[in-house]
mmCIF file of the C-alpha atoms, coordinates in Angstrom:
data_MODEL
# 
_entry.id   MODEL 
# 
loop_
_atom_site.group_PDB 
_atom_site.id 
_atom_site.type_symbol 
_atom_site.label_atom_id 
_atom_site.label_alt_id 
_atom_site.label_comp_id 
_atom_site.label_asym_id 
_atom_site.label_entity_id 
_atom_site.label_seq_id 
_atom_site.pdbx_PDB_ins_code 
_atom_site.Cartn_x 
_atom_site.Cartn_y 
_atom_site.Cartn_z 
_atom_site.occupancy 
_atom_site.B_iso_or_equiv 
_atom_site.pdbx_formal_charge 
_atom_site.auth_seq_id 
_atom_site.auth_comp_id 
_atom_site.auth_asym_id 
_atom_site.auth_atom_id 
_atom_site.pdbx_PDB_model_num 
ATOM 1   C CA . UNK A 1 1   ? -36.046 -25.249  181.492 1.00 0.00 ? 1   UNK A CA 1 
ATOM 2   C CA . UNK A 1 2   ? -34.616 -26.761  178.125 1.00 0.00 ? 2   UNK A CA 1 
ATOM 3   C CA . UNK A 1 3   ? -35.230 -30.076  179.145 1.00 0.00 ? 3   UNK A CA 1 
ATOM 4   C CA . UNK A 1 4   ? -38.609 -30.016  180.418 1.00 0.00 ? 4   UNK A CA 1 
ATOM 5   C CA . UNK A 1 5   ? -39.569 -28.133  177.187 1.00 0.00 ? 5   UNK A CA 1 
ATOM 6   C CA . UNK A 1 6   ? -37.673 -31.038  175.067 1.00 0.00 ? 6   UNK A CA 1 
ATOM 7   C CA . UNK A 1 7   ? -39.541 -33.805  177.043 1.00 0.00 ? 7   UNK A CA 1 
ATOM 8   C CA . UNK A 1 8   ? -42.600 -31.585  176.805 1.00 0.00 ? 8   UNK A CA 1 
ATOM 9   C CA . UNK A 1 9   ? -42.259 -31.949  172.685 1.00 0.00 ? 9   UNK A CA 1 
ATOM 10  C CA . UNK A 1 10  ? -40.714 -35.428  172.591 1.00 0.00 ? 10  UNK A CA 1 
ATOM 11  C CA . UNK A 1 11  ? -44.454 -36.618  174.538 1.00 0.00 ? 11  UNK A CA 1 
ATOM 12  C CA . UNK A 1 12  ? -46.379 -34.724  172.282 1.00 0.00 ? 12  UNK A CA 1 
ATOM 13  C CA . UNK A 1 13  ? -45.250 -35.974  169.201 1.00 0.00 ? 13  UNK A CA 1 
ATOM 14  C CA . UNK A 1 14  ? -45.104 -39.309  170.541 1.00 0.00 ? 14  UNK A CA 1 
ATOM 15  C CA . UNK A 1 15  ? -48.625 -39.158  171.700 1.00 0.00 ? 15  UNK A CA 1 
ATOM 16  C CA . UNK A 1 16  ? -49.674 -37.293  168.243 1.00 0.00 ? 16  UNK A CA 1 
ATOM 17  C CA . UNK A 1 17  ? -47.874 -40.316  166.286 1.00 0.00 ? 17  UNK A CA 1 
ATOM 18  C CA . UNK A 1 18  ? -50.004 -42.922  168.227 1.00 0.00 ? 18  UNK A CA 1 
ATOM 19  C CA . UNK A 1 19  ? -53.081 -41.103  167.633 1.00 0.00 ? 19  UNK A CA 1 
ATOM 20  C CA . UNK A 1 20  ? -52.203 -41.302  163.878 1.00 0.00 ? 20  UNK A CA 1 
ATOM 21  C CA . UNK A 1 21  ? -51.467 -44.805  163.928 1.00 0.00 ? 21  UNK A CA 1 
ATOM 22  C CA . UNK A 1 22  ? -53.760 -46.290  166.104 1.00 0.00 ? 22  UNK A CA 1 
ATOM 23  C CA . UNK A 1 23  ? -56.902 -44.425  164.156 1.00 0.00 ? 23  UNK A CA 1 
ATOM 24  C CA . UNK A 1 24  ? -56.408 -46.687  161.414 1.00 0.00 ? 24  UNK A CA 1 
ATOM 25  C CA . UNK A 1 25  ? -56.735 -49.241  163.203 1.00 0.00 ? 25  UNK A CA 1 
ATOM 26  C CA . UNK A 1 26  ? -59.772 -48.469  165.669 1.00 0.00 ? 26  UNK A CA 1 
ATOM 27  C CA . UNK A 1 27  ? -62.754 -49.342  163.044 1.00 0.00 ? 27  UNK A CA 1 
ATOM 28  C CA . UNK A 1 28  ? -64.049 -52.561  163.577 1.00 0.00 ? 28  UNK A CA 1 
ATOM 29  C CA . UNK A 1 29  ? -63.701 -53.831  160.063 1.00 0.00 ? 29  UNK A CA 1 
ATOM 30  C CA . UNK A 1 30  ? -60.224 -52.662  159.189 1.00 0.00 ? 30  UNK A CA 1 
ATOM 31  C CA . UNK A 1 31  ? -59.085 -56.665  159.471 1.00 0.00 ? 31  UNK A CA 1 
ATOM 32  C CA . UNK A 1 32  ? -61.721 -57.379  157.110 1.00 0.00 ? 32  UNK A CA 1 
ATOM 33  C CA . UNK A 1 33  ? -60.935 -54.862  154.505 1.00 0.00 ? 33  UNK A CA 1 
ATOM 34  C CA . UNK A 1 34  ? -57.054 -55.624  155.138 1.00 0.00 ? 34  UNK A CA 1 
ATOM 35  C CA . UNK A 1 35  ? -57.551 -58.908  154.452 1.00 0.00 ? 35  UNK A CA 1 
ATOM 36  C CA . UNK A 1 36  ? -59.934 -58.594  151.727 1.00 0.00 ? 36  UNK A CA 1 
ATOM 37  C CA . UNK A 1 37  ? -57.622 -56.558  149.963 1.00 0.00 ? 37  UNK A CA 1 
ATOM 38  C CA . UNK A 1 38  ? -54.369 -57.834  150.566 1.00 0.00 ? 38  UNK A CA 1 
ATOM 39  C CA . UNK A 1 39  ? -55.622 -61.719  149.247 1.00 0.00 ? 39  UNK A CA 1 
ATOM 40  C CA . UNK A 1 40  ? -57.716 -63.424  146.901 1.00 0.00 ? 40  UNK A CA 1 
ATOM 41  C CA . UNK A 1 41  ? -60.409 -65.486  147.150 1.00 0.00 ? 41  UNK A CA 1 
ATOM 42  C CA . UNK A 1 42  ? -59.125 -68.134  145.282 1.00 0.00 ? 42  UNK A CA 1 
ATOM 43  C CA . UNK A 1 43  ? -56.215 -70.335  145.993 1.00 0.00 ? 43  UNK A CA 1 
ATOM 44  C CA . UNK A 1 44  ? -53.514 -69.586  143.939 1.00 0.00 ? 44  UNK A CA 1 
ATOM 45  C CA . UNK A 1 45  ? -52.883 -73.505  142.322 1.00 0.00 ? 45  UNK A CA 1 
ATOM 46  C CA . UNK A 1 46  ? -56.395 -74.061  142.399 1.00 0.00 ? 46  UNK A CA 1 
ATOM 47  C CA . UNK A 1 47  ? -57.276 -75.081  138.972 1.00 0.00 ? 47  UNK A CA 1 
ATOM 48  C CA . UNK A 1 48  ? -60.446 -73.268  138.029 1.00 0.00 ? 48  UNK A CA 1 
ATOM 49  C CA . UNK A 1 49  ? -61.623 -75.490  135.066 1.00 0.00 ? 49  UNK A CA 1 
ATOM 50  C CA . UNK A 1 50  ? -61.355 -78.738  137.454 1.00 0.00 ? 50  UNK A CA 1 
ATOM 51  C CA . UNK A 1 51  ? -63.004 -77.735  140.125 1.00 0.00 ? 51  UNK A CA 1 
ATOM 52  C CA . UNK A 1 52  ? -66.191 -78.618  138.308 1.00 0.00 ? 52  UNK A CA 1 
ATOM 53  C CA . UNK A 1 53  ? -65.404 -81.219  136.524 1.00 0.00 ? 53  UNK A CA 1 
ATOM 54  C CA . UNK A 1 54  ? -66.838 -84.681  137.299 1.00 0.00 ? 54  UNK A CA 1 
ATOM 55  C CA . UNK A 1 55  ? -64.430 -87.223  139.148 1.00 0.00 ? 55  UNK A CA 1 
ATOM 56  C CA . UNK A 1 56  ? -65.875 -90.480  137.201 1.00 0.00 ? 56  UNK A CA 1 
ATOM 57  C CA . UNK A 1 57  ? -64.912 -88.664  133.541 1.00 0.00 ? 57  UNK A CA 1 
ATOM 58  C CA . UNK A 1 58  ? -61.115 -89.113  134.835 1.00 0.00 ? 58  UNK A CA 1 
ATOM 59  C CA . UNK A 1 59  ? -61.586 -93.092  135.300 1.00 0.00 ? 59  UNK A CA 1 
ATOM 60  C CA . UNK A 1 60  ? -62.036 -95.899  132.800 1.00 0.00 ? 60  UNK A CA 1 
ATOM 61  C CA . UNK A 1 61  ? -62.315 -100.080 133.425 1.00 0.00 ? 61  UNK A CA 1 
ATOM 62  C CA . UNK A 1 62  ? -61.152 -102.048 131.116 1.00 0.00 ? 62  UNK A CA 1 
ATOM 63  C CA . UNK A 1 63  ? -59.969 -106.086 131.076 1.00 0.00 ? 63  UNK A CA 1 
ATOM 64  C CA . UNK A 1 64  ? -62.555 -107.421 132.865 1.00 0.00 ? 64  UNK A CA 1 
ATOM 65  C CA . UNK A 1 65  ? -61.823 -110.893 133.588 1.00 0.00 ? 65  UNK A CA 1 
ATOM 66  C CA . UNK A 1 66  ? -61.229 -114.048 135.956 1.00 0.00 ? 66  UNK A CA 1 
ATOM 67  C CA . UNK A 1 67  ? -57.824 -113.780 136.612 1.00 0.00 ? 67  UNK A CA 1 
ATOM 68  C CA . UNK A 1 68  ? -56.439 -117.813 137.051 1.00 0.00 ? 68  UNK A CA 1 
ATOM 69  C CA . UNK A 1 69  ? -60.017 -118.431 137.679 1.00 0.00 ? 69  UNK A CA 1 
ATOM 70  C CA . UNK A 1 70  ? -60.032 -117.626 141.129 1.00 0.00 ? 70  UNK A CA 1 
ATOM 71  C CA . UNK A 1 71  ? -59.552 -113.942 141.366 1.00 0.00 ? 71  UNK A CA 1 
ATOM 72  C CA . UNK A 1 72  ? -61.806 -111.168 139.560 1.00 0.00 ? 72  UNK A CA 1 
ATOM 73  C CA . UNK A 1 73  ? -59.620 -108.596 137.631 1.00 0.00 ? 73  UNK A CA 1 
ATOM 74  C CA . UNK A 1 74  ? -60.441 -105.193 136.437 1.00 0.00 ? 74  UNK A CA 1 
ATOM 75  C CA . UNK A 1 75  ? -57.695 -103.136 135.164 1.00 0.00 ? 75  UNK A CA 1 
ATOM 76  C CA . UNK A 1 76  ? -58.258 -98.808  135.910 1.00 0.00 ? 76  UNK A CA 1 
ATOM 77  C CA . UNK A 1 77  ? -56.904 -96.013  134.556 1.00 0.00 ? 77  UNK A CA 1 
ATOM 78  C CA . UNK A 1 78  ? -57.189 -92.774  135.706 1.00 0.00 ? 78  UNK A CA 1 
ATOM 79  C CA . UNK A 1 79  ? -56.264 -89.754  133.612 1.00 0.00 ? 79  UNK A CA 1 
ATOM 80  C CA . UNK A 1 80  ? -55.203 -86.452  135.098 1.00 0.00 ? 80  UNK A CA 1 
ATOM 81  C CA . UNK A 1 81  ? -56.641 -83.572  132.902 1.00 0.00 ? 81  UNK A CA 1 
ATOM 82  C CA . UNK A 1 82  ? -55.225 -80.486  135.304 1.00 0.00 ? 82  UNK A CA 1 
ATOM 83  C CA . UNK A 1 83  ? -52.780 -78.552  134.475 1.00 0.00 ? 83  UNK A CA 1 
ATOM 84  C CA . UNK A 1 84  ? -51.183 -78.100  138.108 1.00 0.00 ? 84  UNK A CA 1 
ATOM 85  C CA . UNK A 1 85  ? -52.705 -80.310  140.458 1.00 0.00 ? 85  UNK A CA 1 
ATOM 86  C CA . UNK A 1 86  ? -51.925 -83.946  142.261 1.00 0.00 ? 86  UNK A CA 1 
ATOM 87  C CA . UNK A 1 87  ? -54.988 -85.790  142.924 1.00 0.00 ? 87  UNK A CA 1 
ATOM 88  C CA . UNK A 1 88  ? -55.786 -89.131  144.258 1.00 0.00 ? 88  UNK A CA 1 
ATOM 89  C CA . UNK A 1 89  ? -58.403 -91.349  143.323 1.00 0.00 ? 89  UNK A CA 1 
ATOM 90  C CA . UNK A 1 90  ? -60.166 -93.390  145.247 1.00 0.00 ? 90  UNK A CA 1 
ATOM 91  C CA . UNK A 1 91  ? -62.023 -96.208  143.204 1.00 0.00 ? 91  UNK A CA 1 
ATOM 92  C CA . UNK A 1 92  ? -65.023 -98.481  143.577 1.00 0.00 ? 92  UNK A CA 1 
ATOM 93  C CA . UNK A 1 93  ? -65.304 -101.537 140.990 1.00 0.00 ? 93  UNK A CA 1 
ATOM 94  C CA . UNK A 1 94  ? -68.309 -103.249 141.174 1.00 0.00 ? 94  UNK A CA 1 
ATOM 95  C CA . UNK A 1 95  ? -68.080 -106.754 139.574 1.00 0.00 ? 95  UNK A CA 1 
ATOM 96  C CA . UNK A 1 96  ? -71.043 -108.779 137.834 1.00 0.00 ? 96  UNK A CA 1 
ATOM 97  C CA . UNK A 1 97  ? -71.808 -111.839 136.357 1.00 0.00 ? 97  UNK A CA 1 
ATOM 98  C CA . UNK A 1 98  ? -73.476 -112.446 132.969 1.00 0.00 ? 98  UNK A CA 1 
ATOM 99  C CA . UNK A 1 99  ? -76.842 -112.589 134.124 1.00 0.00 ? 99  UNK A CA 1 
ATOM 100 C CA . UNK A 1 100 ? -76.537 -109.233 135.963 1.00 0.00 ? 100 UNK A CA 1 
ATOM 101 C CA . UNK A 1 101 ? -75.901 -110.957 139.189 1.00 0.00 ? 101 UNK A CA 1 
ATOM 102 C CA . UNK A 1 102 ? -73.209 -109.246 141.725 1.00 0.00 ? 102 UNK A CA 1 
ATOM 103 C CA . UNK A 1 103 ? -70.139 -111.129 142.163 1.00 0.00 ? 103 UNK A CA 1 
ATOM 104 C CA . UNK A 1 104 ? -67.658 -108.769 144.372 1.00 0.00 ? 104 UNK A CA 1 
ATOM 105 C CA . UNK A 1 105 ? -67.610 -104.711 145.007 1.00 0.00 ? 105 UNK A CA 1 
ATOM 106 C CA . UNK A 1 106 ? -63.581 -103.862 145.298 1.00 0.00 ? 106 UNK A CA 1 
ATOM 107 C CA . UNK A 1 107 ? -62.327 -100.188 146.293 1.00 0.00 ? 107 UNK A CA 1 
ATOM 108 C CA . UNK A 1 108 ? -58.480 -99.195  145.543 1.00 0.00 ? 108 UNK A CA 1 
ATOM 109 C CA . UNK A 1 109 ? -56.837 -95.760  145.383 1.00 0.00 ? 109 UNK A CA 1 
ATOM 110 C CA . UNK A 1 110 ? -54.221 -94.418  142.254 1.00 0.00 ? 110 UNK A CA 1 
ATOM 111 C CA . UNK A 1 111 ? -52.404 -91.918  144.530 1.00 0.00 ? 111 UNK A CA 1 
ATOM 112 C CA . UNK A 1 112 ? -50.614 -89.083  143.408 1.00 0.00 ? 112 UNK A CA 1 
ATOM 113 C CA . UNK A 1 113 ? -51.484 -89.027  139.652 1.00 0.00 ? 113 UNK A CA 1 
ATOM 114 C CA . UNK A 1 114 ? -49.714 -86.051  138.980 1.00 0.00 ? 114 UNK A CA 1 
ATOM 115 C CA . UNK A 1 115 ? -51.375 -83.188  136.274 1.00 0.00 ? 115 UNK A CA 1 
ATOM 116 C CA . UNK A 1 116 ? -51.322 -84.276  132.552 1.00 0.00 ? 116 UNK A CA 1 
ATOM 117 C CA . UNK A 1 117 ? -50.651 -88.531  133.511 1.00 0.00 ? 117 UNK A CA 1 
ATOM 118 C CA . UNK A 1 118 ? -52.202 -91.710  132.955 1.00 0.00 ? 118 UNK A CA 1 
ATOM 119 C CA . UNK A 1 119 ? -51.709 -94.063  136.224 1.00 0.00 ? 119 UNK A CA 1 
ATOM 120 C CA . UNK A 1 120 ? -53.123 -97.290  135.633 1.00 0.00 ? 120 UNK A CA 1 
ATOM 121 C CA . UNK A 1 121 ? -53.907 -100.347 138.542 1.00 0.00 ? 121 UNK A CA 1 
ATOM 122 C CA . UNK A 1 122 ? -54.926 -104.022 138.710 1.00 0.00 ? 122 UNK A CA 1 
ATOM 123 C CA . UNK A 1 123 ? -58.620 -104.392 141.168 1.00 0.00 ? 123 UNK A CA 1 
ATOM 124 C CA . UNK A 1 124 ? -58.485 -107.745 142.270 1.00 0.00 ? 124 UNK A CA 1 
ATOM 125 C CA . UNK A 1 125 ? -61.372 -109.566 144.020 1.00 0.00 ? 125 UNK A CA 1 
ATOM 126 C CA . UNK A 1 126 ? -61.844 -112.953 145.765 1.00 0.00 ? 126 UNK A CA 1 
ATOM 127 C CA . UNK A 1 127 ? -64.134 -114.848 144.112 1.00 0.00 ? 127 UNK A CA 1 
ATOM 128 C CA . UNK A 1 128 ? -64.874 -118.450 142.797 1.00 0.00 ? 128 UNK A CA 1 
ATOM 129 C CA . UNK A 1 129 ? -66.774 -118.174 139.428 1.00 0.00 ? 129 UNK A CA 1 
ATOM 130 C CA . UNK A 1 130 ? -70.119 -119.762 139.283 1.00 0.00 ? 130 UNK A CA 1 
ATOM 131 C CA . UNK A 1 131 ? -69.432 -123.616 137.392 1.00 0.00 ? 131 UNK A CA 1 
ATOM 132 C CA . UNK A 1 132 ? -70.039 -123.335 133.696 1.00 0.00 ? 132 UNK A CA 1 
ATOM 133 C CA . UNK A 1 133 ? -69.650 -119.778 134.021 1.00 0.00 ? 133 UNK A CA 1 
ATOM 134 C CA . UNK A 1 134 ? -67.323 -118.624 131.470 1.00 0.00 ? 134 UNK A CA 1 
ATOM 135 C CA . UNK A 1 135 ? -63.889 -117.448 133.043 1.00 0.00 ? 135 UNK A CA 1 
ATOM 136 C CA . UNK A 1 136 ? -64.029 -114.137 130.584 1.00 0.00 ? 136 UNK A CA 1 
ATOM 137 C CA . UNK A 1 137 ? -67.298 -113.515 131.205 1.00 0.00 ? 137 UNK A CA 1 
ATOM 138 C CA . UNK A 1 138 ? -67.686 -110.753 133.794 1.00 0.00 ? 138 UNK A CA 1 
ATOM 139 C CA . UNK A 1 139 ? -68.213 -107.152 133.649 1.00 0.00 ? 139 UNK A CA 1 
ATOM 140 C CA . UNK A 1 140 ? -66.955 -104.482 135.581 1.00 0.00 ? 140 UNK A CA 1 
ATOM 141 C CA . UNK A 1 141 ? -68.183 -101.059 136.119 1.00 0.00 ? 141 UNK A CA 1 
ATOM 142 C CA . UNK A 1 142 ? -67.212 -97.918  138.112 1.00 0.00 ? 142 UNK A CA 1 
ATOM 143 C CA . UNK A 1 143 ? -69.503 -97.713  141.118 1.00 0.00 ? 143 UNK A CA 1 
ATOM 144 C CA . UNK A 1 144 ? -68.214 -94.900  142.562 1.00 0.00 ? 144 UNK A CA 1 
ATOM 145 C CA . UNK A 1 145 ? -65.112 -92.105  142.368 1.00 0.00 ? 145 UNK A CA 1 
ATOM 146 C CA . UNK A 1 146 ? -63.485 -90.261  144.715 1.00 0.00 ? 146 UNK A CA 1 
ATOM 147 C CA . UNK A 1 147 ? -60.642 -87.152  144.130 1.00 0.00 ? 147 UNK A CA 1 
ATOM 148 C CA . UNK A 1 148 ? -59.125 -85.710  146.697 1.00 0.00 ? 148 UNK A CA 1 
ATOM 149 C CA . UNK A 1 149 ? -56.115 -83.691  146.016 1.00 0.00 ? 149 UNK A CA 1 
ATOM 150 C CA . UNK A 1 150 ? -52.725 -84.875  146.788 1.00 0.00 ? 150 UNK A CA 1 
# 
């Protein structure tokens, strides 16, 4: 009679500890809360002031030229303003005569310009200047920039 009584009391408890346990968990929103409460919204090396700051203000041209007259030249620099992120820029040099006239449209990437640097790269384009064009005589602008982290 001992026994049955002590695996009488041994299934009641166990069956009163699943019914406290499981409860918790019956709602159908419990994940969400859980989760909601137990992590943030935000990634933790996410740097809040860049996430709205414009790609292009990171990029300058600068020494815009033929390069041994047969090759169009723009040197870019990309500055890094976070304080904890990598990012990689993607770059799109569009090249011009004088007279306003396209010559060449280049893209190249400055990977992994790490948080407070300066990386700086050569865009090269094929191209034959124009005769009688001046071989300094070209501009460059930034068409287009593209940050992607990492």
């Amino acid at each position: 009679m001992k026994l049955h009584h002590a695996v009488r009391t041994a299934t009641a408890s166990g069956i009163a500890v699943v019914a406290l346990l499981g409860a918790g968990g019956c709602s159908s929103d419990s994940g969400t809360h859980e989760s909601a409460a137990g992590s943030s919204s935000a990634p933790t090396a996410a740097p809040a002031a860049d996430e709205g700051r414009d790609a292009a203000k990171d990029v300058e041209v600068s020494d815009c030229a033929f390069a041994d007259k047969k090759d169009l030249s723009a040197t870019v620099s990309a500055t890094n303003s976070s304080a904890t992120a990598t990012y990689t820029y993607a770059v799109t040099v569009n090249f011009t005569a004088p007279d306003g006239s396209p010559l060449a449209t280049q893209t190249s990437s400055l990977p992994f310009v790490r948080p407070g640097r300066t990386d700086t790269l050569d865009v090269k384009a094929p191209a034959t200047p124009k005769a009688g064009t001046p071989t300094g005589a070209v501009k460059c602008a930034v068409a287009k920039v593209v940050r992607t982290t990492g």
